[in-house]
C-alpha positions as CSV (number, residue, x, y, z in Angstrom):
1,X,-12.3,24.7,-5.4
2,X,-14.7,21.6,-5.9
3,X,-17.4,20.7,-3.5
4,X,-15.1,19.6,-0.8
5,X,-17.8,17.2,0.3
6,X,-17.1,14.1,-1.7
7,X,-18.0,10.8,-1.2
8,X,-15.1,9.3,-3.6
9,X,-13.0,12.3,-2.2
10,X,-9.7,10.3,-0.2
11,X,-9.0,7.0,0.9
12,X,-11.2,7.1,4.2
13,X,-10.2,3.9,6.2
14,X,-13.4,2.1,7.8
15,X,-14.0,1.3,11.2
16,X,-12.4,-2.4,12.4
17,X,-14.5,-4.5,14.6
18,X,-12.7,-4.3,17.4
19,X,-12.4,-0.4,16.8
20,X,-16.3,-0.4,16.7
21,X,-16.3,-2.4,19.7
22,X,-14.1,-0.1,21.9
23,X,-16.4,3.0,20.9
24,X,-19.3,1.2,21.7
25,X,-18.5,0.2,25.2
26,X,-17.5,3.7,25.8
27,X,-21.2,4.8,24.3
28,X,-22.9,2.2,27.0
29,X,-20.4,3.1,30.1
30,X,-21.7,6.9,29.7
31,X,-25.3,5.3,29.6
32,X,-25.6,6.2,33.2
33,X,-23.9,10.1,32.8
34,X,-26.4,13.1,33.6
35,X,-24.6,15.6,31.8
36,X,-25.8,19.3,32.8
37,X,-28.5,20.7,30.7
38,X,-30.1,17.3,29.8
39,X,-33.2,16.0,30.0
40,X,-34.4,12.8,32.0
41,X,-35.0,10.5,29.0
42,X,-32.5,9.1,27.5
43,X,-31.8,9.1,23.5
44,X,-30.2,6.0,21.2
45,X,-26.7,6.0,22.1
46,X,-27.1,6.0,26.1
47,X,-26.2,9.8,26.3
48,X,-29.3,12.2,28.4
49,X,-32.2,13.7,26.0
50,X,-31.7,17.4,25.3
51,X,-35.1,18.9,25.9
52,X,-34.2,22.9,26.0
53,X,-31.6,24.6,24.2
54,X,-28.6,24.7,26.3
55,X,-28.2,27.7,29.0
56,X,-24.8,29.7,29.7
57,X,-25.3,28.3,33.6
58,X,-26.0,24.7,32.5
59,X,-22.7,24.9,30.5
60,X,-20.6,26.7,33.2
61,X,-21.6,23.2,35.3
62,X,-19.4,21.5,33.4
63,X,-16.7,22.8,35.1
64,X,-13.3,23.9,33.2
65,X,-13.3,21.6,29.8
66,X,-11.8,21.4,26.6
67,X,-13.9,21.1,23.9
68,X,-12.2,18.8,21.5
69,X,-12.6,19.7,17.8
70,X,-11.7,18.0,14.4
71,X,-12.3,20.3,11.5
72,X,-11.2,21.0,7.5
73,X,-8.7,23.3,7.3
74,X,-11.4,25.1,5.3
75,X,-13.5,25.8,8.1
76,X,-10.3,28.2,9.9
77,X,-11.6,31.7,8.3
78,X,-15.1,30.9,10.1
79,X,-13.6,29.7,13.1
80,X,-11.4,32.8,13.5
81,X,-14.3,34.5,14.6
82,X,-16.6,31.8,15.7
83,X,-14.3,30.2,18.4
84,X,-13.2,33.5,20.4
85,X,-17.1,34.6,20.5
86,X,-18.1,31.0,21.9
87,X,-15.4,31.4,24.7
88,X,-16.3,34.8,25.7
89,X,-19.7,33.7,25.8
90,X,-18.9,30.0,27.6
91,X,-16.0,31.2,29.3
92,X,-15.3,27.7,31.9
93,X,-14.7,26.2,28.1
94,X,-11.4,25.8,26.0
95,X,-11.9,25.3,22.3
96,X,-9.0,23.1,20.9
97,X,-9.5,22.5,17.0
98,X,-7.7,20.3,14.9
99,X,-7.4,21.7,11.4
100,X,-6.9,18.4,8.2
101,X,-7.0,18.8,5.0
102,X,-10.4,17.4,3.5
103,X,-8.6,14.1,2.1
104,X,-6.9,13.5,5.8
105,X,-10.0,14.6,7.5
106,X,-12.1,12.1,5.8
107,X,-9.3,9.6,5.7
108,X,-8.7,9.1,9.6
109,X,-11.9,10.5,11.4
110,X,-13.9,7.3,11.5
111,X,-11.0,6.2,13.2
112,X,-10.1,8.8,15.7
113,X,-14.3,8.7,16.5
114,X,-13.9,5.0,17.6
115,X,-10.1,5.7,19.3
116,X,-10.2,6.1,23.3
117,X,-10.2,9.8,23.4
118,X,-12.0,10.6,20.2
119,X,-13.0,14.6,19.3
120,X,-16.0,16.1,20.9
121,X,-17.3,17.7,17.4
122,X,-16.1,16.8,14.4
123,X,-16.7,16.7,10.3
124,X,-17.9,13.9,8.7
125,X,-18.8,13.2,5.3
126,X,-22.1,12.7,3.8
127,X,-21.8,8.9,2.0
128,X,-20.8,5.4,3.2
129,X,-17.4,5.7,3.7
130,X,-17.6,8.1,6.3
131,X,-21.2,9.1,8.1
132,X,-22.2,5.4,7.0
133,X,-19.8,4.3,8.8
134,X,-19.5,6.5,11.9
135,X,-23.5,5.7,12.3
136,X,-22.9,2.1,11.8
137,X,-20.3,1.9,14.6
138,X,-22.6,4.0,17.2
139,X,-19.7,6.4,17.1
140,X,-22.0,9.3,17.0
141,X,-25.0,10.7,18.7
142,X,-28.3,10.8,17.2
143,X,-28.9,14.6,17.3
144,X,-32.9,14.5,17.0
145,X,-33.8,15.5,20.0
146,X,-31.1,18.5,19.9
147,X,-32.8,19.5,16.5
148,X,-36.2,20.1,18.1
149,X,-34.9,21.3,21.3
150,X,-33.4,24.3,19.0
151,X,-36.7,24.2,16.3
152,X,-34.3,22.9,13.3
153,X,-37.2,20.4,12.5
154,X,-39.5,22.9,11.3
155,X,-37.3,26.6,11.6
156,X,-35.4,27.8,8.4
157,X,-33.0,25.6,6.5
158,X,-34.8,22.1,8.0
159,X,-35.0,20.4,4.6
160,X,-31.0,20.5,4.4
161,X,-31.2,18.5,7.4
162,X,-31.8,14.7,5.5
163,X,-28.7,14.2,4.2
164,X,-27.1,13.6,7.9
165,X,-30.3,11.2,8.7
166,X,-29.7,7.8,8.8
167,X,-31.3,4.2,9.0
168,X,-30.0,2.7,12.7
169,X,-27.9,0.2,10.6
170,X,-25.8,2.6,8.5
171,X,-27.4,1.4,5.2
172,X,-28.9,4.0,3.7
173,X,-29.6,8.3,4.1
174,X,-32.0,11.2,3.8
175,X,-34.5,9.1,6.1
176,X,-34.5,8.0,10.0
177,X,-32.6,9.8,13.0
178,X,-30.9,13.0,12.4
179,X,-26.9,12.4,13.0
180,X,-25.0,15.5,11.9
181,X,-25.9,19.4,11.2
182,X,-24.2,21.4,8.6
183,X,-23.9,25.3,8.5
184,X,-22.9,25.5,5.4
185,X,-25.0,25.1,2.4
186,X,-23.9,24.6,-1.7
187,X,-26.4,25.6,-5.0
188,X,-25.5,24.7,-8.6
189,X,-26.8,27.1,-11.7
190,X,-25.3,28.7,-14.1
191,X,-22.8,31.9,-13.8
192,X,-22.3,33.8,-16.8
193,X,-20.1,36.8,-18.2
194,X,-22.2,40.1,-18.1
195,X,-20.5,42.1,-20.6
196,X,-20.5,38.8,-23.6
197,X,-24.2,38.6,-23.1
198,X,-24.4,42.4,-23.2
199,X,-22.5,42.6,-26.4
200,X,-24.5,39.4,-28.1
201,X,-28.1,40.6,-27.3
202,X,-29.1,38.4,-24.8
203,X,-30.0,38.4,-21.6
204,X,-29.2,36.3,-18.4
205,X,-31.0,32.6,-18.9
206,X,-33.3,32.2,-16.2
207,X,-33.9,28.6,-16.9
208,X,-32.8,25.4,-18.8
209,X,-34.9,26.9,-21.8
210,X,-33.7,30.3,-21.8
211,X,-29.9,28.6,-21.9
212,X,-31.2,26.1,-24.7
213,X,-31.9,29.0,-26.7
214,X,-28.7,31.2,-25.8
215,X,-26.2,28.3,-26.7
216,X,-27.0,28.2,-30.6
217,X,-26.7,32.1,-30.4
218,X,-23.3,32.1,-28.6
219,X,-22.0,29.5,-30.8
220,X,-22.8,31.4,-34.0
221,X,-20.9,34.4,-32.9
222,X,-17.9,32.8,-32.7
223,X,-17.7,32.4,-28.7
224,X,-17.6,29.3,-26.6
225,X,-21.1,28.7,-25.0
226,X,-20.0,26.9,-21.7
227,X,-16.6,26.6,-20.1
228,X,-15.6,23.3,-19.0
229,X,-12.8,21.2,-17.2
230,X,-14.0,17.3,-16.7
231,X,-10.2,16.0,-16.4
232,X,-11.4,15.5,-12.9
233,X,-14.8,13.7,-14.0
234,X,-17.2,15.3,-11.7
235,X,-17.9,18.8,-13.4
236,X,-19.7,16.8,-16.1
237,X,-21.7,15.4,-13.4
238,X,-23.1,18.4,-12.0
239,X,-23.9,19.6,-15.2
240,X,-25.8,16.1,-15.9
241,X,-27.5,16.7,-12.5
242,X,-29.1,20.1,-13.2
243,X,-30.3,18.6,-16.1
244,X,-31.7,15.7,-14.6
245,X,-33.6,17.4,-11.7
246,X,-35.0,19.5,-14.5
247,X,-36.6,16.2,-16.0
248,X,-38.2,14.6,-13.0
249,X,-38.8,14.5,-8.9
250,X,-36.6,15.5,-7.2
251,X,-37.8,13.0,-4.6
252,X,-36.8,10.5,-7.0
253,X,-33.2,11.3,-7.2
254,X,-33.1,11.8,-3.4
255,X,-34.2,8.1,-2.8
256,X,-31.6,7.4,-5.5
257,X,-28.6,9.0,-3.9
258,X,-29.6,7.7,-0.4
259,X,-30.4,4.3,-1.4
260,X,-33.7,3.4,-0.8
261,X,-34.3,-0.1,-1.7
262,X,-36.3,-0.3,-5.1
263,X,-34.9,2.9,-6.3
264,X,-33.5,3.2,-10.0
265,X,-31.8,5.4,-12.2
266,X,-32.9,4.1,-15.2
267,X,-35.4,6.9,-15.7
268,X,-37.0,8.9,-18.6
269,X,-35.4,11.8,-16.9
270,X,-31.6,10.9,-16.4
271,X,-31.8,9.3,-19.7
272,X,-32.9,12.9,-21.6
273,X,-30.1,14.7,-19.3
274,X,-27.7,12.0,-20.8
275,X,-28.8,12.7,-24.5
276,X,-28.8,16.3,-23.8
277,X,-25.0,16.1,-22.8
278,X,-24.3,14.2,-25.7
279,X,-25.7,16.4,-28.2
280,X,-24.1,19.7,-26.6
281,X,-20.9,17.9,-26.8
282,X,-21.6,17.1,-30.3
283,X,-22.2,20.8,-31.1
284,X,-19.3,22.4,-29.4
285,X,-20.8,23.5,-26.5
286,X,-18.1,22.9,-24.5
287,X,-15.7,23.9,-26.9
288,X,-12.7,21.2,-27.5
289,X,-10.2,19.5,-24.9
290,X,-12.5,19.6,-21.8
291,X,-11.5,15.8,-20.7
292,X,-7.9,17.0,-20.3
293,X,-8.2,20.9,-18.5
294,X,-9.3,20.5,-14.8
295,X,-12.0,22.5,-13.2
296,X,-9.9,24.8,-11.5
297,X,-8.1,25.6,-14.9
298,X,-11.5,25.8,-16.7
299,X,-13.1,28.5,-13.8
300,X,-9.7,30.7,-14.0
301,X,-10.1,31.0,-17.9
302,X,-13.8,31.9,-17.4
303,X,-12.7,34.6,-14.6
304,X,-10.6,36.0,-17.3
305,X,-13.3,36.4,-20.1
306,X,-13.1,32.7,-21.7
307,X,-16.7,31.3,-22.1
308,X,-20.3,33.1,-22.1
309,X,-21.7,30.3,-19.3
310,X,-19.7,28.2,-16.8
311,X,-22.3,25.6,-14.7
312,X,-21.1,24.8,-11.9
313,X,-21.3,25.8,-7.9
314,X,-21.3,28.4,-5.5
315,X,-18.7,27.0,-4.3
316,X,-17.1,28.7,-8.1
317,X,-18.2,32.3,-7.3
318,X,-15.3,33.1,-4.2
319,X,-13.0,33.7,-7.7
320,X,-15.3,35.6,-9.4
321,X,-15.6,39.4,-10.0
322,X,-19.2,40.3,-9.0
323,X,-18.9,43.4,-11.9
324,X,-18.4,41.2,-14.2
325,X,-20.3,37.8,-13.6
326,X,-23.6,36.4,-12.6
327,X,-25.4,33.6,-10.9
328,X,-29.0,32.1,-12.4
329,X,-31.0,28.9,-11.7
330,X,-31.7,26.0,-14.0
331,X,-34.8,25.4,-11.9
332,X,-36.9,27.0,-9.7
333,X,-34.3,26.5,-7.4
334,X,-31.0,24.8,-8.6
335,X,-29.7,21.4,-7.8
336,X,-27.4,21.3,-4.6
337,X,-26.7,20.2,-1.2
338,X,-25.3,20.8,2.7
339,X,-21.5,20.5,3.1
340,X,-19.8,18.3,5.7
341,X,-22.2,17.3,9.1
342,X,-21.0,18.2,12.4
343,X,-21.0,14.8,14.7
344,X,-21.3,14.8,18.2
345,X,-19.3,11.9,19.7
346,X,-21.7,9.7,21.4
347,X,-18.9,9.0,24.2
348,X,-18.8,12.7,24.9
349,X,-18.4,13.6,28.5
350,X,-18.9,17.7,27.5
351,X,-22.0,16.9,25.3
352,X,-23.7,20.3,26.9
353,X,-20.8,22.2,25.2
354,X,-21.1,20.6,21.9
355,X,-24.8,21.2,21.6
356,X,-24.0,25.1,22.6
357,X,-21.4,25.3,19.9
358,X,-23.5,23.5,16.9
359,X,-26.0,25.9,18.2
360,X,-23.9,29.2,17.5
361,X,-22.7,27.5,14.0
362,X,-27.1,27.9,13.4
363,X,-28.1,31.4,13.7
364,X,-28.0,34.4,11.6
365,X,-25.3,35.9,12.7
366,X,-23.4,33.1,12.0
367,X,-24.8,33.1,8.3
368,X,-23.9,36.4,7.8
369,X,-19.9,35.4,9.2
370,X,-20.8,32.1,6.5
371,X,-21.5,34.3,3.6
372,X,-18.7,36.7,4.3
373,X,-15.9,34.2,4.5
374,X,-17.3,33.3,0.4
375,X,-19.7,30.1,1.4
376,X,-23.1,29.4,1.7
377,X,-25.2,29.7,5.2
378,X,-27.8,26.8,6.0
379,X,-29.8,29.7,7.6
380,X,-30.0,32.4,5.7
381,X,-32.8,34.6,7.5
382,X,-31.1,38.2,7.8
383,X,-28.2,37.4,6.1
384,X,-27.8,39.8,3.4
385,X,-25.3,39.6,0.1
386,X,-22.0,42.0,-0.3
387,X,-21.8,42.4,-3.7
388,X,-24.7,41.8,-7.0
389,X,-23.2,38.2,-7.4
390,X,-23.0,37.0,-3.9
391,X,-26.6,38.1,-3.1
392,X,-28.1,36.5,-6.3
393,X,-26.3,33.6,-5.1
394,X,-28.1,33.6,-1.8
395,X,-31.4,34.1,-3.9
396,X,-30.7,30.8,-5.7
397,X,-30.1,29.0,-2.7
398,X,-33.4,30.1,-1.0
399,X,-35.1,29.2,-4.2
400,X,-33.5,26.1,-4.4
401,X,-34.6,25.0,-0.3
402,X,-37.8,26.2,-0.9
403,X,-38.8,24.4,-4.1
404,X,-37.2,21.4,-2.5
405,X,-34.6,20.8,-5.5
406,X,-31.0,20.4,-3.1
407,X,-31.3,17.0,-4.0
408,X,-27.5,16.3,-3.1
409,X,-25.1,14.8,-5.2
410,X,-25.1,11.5,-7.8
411,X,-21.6,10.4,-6.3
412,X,-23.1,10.3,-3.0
413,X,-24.3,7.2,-3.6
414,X,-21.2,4.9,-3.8
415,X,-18.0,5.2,-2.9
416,X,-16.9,4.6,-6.5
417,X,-19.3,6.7,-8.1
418,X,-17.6,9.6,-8.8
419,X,-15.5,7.4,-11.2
420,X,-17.8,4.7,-12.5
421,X,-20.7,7.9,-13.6
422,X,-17.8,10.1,-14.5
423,X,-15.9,7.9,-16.9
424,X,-19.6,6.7,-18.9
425,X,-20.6,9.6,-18.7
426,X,-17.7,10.8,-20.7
427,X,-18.0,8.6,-23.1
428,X,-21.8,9.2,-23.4
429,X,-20.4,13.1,-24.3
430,X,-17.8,11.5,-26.6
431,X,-20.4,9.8,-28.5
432,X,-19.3,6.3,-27.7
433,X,-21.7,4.4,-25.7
434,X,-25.7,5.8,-25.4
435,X,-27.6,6.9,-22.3
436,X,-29.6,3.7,-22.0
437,X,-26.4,2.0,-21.7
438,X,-24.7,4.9,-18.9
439,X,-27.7,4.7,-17.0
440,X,-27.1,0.6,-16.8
441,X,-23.6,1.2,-15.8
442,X,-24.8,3.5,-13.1
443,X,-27.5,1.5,-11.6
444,X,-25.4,-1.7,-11.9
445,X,-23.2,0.1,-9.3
446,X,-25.3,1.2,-7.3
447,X,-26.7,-2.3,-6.7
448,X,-23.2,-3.7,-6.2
449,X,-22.5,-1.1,-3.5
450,X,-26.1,-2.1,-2.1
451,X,-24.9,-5.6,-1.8
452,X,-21.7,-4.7,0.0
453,X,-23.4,-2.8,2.9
């Protein structure tokens, strides 16, 4: 399985003017509502400030509600055990969930957010097409006020909040009001096959210079140094961005991705990750074919003993035999990012029960349920591992939040990305065009989709 939160994933249909319109009106009409648990000031969006986290009685106010839910069908193993403990707990409230498939999901939400009986809660997508545009419409409620009502600002996992912040105008991400929360976190590094390493003499890289020195070794024995599938173009690209984050701040690649004005990626950094690709193509590295085997493909020939190192995400590891395979960092932490945001609707008239079920998606026991259903928590304090692999995993991700390296991801950044970096950067692997001339192509996009917003 990818990282299901793509920006270039699906055909996601924007938001019409008159659509926009509708939602709006319904935002303002509310402007007046006092829903139960809120505060007296009111936030952007005309719903009531939440000022405390939300009590059992202040939700049992509400009356009997349904809490309307849109959700990927990859979310239903959590929700199995999520939704029945939320009702026990808030029993005046029905939980009806809509399960789509990440490409419908992100293809119809923006438009069932700005319909006349749009979901409660819902997932989004981090990027333009989707949160860009759900934030531009005023479909969704700014969620600041809910974030420091429940210490998110400054409590564990805070820094995985600025992807799903937001300028007012939709324009650019990872700074300005906070419009989404994620439970569900993702690291990249590097796994690798226990017994291989065992047999060669070496022992598990625990950074980019421990794997520079490996790969020779590896490829002098006769084994392939790193599995890969790129028919699908973005598998290259994660590579490229552990590499890159390894060259320069992450900061940098942060304004980059969320397209801060002045921002370039025509860096020293990206430029060395480029070469670096290119000249591990060049000495079989990846071994031969990689542009026509898909990722799937390429992580179900590692599982069965193909390839010393696969680099890719956590995401990878669910398929993975912890006695066999292991998980490192290319970093002090390991490039990454938060899957899908949570939305409120800002024309929710059961906001109190929204807030209360974000709330139990953000605690440790929730984390643990995270981790055992084979993802990532966004908290992770308590939340131990299962098995050797899952809990070095974990260790990598709270590396990663710490050092400040979950940068996100390149494609994030326009909504044809994914194909304009994957296809140069292929070519900069092939040995046909140079990283001075990728890193043009890259930032020319990225100033075309600047001008478009």
């Amino acid at each position: 399985m990818k990282s299901a939160r793509r920006e270039g994933s699906g055909a996601p249909r924007f938001v019409s003017g008159a659509a926009a319109a509708v939602a709006l009106a319904a935002v303002l009409a509310c402007a007046g509502c006092s829903p139960p648990g809120a505060g007296k000031s009111a936030v952007a969006g005309g719903q009531i400030a939440i000022t405390d986290p939300v009590t059992t009685a202040q939700v049992a106010a509400l009356g009997d509600v349904t809490l309307r839910m849109w959700a990927d069908q990859a979310e239903k193993p959590l929700m199995k055990s999520v939704i029945p403990a939320f009702e026990k707990q808030y029993p005046n409230v029905k939980v009806d969930i809509t399960y789509k498939s990440f490409d419908d999901l992100v293809a119809t939400v923006v438009n069932a957010a700005s319909g006349s009986n749009p979901p409660d809660l819902f997932q989004g997508n981090i990027g333009y097409a989707v949160d860009g545009a759900l934030v531009k419409a005023k479909l969704v409620r700014p969620l600041d006020d809910v974030a420091a009502a429940y210490g998110w600002i400054t409590g564990t996992g805070a820094s995985t909040l600025a992807p799903a912040r937001w300028n007012g105008s939709g324009t650019a991400f990872g700074t300005g009001n906070l419009y989404g929360m994620s439970p569900i976190s993702e690291v990249q590094g590097i796994y690798y096959n226990k017994a291989l390493l065992k047999e060669l003499g070496l022992r598990p890289p625990r950074s980019l210079k421990d794997l520079e020195k490996a790969l020779p070794a590896v490829k002098k024995a006769g084994e392939q140094p790193i599995m890969l599938g790129n028919s699908d173009q973005y598998a290259a690209t994660h590579i490229f961005s552990d590499l890159a984050v390894t060259e320069q701040k992450p900061a940098a690649i942060r304004d980059w991705i969320g397209g801060k004005a002045g921002s370039s990626f025509v860096t020293a950094g990206n430029e060395k990750a480029a070469e670096m690709m290119a000249d591990w193509a060049k000495k079989g590295y990846f071994g031969s074919g990689y542009d026509g085997l898909s990722n799937e493909d390429a992580v179900s020939r590692f599982a069965k003993g193909s390839g010393v190192f696969f680099v890719g995400g956590s995401w990878n590891g669910a398929t993975l035999d912890p006695a066999k395979f292991g998980f490192g960092a290319l970093t002090t932490g390991g490039a990454g990012a938060t899957a899908s945001p949570w939305h409120i609707s800002a024309s929710s008239r059961v906001t109190p029960a929204a807030v209360a079920f974000l709330a139990a998606l953000h605690t440790p026991k929730a984390g643990q349920e995270i981790l055992d259903t084979g993802r990532l928590p966004v908290v992770t304090d308590g939340v131990k591992g299962n098995n050797s692999l899952q809990s070095q995993t974990l260790e990598a991700l709270k590396r990663t939040i710490a050092a400040g390296t979950q940068v996100g991801y390149y494609d994030w950044s326009a909504t044809d990305m994914l194909t304009v970096m994957g296809g140069r950067l292929q070519e900069v692997m092939a040995g046909r065009t140079s990283g001075a001339d990728f890193m043009k192509s890259v930032q020319d996009a990225w100033l075309r989709a600047r001008g478009t917003r």
